[in-house]
Residue, then its C-alpha position, 0 to 999 in steps of 0.5 A: x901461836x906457833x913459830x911457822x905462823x911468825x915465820x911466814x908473817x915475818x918475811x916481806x912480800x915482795x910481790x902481788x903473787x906473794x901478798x895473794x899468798x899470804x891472804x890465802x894463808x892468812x883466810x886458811x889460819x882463821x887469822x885474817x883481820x881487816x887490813x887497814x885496822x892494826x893488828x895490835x887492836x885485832x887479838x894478835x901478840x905484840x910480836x904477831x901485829x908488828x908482822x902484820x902490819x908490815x906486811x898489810x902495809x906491804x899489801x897495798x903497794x900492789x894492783x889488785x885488779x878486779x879485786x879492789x884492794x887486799x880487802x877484796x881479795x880476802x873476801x873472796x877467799x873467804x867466800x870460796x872457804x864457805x864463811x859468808 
């Protein structure tokens, strides 16, 4: 995996905008995963699952509105992308 996707994984979401974000870029990489299973289980490097589950740990502090929850809102990107 390359350094950019640790860099973007590494940094705290601090925001509802920055977790939609970080969905989107996740959804964009093909790298997205079901946020309540660790990402170690997942195919993730040891490195990349700490991120990970951070930052879905991170995820769900938030209001997700009409989405539900981080799951939501990924499913709609993911119809957007065209996946399902």
């Amino acid at each position: 995996m390359s350094t950019d996707f640790i860099e973007t994984i590494s940094k705290k979401i601090q925001t509802a905008y920055e977790a939609r974000a970080l969905i989107r870029y996740l959804v964009k990489q093909g790298k997205d995963w079901h946020y309540e299973d660790d990402a170690n289980e997942c195919g993730f490097t040891k490195i990349e699952a700490y991120y990970l589950n951070k930052r879905a740990d991170e995820m769900y502090e938030f209001n997700w509105g009409r989405w539900g929850c981080p799951i939501g809102y990924a499913l709609e990107q993911h119809n957007k992308k065209g996946d399902f």
